[in-house]
Residue frames as a rotation matrix with the C-alpha (Angstrom) as fourth column:
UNK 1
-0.751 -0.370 -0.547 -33.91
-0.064 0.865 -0.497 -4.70
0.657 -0.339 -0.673 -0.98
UNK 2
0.071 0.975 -0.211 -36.73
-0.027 0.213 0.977 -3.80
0.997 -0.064 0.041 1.15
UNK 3
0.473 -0.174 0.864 -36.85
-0.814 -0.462 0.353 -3.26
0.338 -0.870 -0.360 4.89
UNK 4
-0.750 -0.644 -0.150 -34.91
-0.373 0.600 -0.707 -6.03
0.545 -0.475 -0.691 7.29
UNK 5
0.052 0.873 -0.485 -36.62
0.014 0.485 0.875 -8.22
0.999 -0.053 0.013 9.31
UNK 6
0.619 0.413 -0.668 -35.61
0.777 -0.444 0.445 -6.55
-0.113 -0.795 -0.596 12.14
UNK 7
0.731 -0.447 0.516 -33.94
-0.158 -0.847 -0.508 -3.33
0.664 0.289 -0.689 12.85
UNK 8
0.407 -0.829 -0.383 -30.22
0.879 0.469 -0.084 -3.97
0.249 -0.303 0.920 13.53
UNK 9
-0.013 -0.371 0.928 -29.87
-0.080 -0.925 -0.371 -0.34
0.997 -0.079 -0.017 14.22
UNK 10
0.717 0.365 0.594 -31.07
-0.640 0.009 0.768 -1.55
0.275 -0.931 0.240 17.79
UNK 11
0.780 -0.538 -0.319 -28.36
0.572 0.820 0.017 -3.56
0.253 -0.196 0.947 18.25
UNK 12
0.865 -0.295 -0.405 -25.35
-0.110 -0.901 0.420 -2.31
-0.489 -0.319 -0.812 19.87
UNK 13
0.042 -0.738 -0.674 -21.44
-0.993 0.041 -0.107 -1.65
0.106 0.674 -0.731 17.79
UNK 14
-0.502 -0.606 0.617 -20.08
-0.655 0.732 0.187 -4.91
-0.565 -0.311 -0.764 19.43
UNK 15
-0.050 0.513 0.857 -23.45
0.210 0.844 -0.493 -7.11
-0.976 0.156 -0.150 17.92
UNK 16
0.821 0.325 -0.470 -23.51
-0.446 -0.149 -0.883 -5.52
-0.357 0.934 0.022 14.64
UNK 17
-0.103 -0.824 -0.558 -19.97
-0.972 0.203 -0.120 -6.33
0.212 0.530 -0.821 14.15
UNK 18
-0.520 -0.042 0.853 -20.66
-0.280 0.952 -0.123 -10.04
-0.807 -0.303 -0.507 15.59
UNK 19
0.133 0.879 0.458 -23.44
0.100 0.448 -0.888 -10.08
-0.986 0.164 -0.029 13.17
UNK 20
0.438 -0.407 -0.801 -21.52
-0.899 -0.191 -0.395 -8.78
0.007 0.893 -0.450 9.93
UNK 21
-0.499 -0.699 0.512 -18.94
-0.779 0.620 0.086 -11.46
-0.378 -0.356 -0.855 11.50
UNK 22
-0.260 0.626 0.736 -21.62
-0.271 0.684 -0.677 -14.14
-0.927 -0.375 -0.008 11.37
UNK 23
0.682 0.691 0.240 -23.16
0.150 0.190 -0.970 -13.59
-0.716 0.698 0.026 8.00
UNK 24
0.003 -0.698 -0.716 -19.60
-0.968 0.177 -0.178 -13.34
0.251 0.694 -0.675 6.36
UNK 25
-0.594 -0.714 0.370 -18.58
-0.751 0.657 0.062 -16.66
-0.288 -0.241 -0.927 7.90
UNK 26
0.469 0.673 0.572 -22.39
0.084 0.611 -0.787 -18.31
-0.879 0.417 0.230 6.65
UNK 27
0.894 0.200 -0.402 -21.29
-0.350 -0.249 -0.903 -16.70
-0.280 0.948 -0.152 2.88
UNK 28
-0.092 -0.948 -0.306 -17.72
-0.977 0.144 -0.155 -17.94
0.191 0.285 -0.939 3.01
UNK 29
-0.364 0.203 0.909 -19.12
-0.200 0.936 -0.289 -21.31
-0.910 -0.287 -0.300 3.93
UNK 30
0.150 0.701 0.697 -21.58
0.315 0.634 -0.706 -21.76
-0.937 0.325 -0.126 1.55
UNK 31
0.843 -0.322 -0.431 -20.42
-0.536 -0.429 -0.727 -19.77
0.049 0.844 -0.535 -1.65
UNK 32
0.530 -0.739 0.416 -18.63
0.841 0.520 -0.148 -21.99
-0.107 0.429 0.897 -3.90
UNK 33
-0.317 -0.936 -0.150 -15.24
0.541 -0.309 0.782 -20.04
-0.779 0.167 0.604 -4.84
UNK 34
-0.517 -0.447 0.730 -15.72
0.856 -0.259 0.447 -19.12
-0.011 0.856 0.516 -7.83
UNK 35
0.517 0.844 0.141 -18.99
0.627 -0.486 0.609 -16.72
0.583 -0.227 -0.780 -6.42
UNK 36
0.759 -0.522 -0.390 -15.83
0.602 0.332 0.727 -15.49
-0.250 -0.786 0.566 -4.37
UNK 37
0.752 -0.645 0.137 -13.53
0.658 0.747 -0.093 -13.80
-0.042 0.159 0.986 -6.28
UNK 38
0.353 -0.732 -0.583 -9.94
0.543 -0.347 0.765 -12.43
-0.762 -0.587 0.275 -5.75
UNK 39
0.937 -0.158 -0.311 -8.43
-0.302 -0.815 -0.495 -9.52
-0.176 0.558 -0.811 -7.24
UNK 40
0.551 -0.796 -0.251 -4.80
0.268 0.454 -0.850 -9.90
0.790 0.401 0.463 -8.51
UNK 41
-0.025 -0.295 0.955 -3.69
-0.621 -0.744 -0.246 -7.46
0.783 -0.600 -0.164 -5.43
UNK 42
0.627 0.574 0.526 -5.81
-0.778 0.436 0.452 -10.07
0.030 -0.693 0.720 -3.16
UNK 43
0.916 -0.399 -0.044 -4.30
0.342 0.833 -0.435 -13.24
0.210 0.383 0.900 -4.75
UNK 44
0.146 -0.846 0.513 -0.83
-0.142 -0.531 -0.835 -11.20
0.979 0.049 -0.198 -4.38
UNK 45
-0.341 -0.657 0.673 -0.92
-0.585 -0.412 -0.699 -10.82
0.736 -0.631 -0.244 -0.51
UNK 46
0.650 0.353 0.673 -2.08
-0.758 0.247 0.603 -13.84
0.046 -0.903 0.428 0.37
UNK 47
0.555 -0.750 -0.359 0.89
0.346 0.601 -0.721 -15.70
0.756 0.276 0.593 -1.13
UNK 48
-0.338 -0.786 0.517 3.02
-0.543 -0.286 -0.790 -13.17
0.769 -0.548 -0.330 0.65
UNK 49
0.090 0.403 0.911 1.18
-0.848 -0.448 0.283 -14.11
0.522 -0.798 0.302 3.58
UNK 50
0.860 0.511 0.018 1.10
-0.510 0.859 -0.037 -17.39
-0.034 0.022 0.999 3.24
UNK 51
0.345 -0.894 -0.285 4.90
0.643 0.447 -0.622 -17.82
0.684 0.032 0.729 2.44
UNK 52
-0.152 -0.472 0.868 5.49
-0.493 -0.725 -0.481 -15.58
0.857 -0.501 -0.123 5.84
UNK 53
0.503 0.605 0.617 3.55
-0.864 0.337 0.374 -17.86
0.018 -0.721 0.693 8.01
UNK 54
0.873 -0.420 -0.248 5.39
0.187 0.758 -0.624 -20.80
0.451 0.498 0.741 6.28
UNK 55
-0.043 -0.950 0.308 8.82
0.272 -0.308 -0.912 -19.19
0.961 0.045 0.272 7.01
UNK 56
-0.950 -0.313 0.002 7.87
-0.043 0.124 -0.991 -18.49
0.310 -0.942 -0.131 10.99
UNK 57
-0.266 0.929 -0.258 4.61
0.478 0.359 0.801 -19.96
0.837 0.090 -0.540 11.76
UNK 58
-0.128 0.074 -0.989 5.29
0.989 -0.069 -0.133 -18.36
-0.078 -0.995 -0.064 15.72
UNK 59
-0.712 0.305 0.633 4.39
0.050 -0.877 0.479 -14.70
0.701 0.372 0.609 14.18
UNK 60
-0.340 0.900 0.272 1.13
0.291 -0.175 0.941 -15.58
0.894 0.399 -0.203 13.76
UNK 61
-0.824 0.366 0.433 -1.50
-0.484 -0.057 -0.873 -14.29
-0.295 -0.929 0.224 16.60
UNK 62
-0.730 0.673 0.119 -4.92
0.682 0.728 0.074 -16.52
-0.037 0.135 -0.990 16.77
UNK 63
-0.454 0.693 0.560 -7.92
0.095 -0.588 0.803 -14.90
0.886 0.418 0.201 15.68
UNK 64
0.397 0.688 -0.607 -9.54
0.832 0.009 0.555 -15.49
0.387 -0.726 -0.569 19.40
UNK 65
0.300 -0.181 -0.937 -6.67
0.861 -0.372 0.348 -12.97
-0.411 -0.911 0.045 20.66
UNK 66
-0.979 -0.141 0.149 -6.96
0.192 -0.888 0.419 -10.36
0.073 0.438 0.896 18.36
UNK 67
-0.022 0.812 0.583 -10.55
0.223 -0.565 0.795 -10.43
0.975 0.147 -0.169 18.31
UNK 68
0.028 -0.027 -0.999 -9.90
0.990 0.136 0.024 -10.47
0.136 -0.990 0.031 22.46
UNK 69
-0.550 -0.396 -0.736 -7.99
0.496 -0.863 0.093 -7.11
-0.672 -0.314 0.671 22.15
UNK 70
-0.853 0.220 0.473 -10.08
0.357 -0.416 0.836 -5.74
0.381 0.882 0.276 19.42
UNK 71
-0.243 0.852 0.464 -13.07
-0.110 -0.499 0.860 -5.98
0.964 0.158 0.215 21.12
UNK 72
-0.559 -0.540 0.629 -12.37
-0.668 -0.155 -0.728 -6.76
0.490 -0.827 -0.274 24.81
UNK 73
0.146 0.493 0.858 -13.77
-0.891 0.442 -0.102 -10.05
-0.430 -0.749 0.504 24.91
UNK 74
-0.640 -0.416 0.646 -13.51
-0.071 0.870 0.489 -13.81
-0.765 0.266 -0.586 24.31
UNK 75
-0.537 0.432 0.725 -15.30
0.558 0.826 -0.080 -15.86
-0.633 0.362 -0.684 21.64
């Protein structure tokens, strides 16, 4: 693949994970589905999920306040 155009080793945990973050959320944009795809296992537990969320939507927690406590900050 060839070196990076810069070295993300210089970055610190918190930005690398923003930046993994980032360049999934560019590839899950722009990749059509089918470039995408789910395993039966995958496909399996997001039904479950999906009919758990359905059945008490007030579970859920919001991605801002898990990534809050995950990484001890907003946004």
């Amino acid at each position: 693949m060839g070196e990076p155009a810069f070295d993300f080793r210089q970055l610190t945990v918190a930005e690398r994970l923003q930046l993994v973050e980032d360049i999934w959320d560019s590839i899950a944009q722009d990749a059509p589905a089918s470039q995408l795809p789910l395993s039966d296992a995958q496909r399996a537990e997001l039904r479950q999920s999906l009919a758990e969320d359905a059945a008490d939507p007030t579970a859920a927690i919001p991605w801002e306040e898990v990534r809050k406590d995950l990484f001890g900050r907003g946004g």
